[in-house]
N, C-alpha and C positions, 0 to 999 in steps of 0.2 A: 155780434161780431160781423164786418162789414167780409165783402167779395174776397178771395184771394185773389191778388192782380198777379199779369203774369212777370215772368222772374223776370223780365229783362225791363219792365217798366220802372221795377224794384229797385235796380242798382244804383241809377241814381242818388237817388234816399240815403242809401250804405256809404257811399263816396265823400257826401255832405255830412253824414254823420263822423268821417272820418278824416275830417282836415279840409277835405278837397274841394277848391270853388270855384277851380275854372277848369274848364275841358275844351280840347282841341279835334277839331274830327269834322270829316266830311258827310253827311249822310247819304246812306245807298240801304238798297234793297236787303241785303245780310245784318246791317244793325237798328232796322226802323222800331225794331220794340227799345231799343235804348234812349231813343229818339221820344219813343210817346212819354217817355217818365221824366223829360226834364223839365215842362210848365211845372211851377211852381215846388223843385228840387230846389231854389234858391243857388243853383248852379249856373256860371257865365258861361257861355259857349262862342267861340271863335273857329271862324271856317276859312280856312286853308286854299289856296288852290291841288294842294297834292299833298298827301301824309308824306311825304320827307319835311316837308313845310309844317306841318302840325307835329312832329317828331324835335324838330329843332327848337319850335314857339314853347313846348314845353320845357327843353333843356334850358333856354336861356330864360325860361318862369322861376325855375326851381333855382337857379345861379343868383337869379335878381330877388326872391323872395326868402330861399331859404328853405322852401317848402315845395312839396310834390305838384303839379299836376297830373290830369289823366289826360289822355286820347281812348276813342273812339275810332277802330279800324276795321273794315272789312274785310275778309275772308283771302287767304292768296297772294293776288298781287298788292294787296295795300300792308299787308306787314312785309313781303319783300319791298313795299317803299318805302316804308320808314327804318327801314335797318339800316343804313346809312348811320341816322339819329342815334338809332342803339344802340350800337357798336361804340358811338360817341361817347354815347352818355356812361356805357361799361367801364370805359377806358379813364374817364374823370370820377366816375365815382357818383355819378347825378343819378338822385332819385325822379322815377317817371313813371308811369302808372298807363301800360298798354291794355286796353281792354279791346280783343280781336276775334272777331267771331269763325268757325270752322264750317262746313258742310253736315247735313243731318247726319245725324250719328249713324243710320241704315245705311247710308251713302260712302262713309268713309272707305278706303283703301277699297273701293271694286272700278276704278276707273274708267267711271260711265262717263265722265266728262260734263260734269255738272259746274254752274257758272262758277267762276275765279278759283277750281280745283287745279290743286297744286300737290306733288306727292312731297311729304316728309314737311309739313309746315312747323310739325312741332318739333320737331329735329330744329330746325334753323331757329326758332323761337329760343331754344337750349343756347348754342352757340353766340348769341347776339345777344343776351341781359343774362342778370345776376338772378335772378327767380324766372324758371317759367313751369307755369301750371297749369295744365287742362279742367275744366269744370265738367265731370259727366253728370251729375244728379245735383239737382238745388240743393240739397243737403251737403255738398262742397264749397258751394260760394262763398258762403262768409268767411271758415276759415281758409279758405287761399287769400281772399284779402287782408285778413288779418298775419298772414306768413307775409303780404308783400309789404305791408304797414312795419313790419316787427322790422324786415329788411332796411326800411328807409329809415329808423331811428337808432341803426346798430350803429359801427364803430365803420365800417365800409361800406353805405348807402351804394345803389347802384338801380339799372333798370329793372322793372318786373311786367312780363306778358301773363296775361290770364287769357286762354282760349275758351269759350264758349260757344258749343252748337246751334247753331239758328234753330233748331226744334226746341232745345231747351229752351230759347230766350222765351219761348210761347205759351212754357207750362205754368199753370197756376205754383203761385209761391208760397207758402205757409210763412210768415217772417219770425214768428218764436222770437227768440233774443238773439238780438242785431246789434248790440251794444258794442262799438270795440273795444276789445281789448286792451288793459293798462300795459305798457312797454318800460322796461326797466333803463334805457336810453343807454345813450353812447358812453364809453367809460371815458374818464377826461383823468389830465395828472393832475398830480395834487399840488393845491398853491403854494407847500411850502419848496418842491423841487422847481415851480416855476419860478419862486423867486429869488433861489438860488441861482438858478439859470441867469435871471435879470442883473443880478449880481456880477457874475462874471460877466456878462457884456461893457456893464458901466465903467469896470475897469480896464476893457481891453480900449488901444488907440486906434486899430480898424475893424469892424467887424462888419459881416455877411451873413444873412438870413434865409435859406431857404424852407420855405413853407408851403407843404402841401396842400393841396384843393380841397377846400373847408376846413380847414386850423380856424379859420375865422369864426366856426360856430362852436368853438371851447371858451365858454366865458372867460377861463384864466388869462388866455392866448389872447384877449381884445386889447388892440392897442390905446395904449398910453400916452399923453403927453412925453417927450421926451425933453429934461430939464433942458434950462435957458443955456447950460455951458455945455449940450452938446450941440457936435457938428455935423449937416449931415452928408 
């Protein structure tokens, strides 16, 4: 059985394992173990000049592709950057995948002033996405990811922060079973009311569609050629 490497070189691996293949993030001092795990993660990585800029690359990822990206934030003022994004992406319903690291756990709440300490970050974490989770022991990782994974394939996707301690990122990981988890997916209506639905359209002489932010990933809802005798 080879080394345990530490938890933060790990996550990578977890991320790839679970959909995710491109990641947006600046590297700094608070996330460099997430940094040493992405050679050969088979992970893209794209650098920002500012995480509001790597906040938004991923909201218009997931708009364009369908699917999550993650970022990669430091500690403080770099998730007060990207909340801007957040709040965005809560507001439309975009799944996003924050992963933001905190001050050593011995450090929190004594206000020594340690670098990019900010009080109440998981407070504002809460307020600004649809999941947020603190990581205290490796034995929480997977499933907080797999609660933000469950999130992004429900019936109202939205953003998920995961906070994790720069001491933790250091600690040897045991990985056991990493597999994610199978999701029972979004509920969708059934084709016989959709085509019901499509029914009454054809016979009405005007009609208007309003449709919410992602109707378009309910297979029944994929638009149709519309016959030669309508107008549009």
């Amino acid at each position: 059985m080879s080394d345990p490497q530490p938890l933060g070189t790990y996550i990578p691996r977890l991320l790839r394992e679970r959909g995710i293949d491109t990641v947006f993030g600046i590297p700094g001092v608070h996330t460099v173990e997430l940094y040493r795990g992405m050679p050969g993660s088979g992970l893209r990585h794209v650098t920002p000049r500012h995480e509001q800029g790597a906040g938004f690359m991923a909201d218009g990822y997931a708009r364009a592709t369908g699917k999550p990206a993650a970022c990669f934030i430091v500690t403080g003022p770099g998730l007060l950057n990207i909340a801007t994004a957040l709040g965005q992406a809560l507001a439309d319903s975009v799944p996003m995948l924050v992963i933001t690291t905190l001050n050593p756990r011995a450090t929190l709440g004594r206000g020594e002033g340690r670098l990019h300490e900010i009080r109440g970050q998981s407070a504002i974490a809460r307020e600004i996405s649809a999941l947020a989770r603190t990581v205290w022991t490796a034995s929480q990782l997977v499933p907080a990811l797999d609660e933000a994974f469950a999130l992004f394939a429900s019936a109202r996707p939205g953003p998920a922060v995961i906070e994790i301690p720069i001491d933790l990122l250091s600690e040897p990981f045991e990985p056991g079973i990493t597999a994610p988890r199978a999701f029972a997916g979004r509920p969708a209506p059934r084709d016989a009311d959709v085509e019901a639905a499509a029914a009454l359209i054809r016979g009405a002489h005007r009609t208007s569609a309003f449709l919410p932010l992602g109707a378009h990933r309910i297979p029944a809802l994929r638009l149709r050629r519309a016959p030669d005798s309508c107008t549009p």
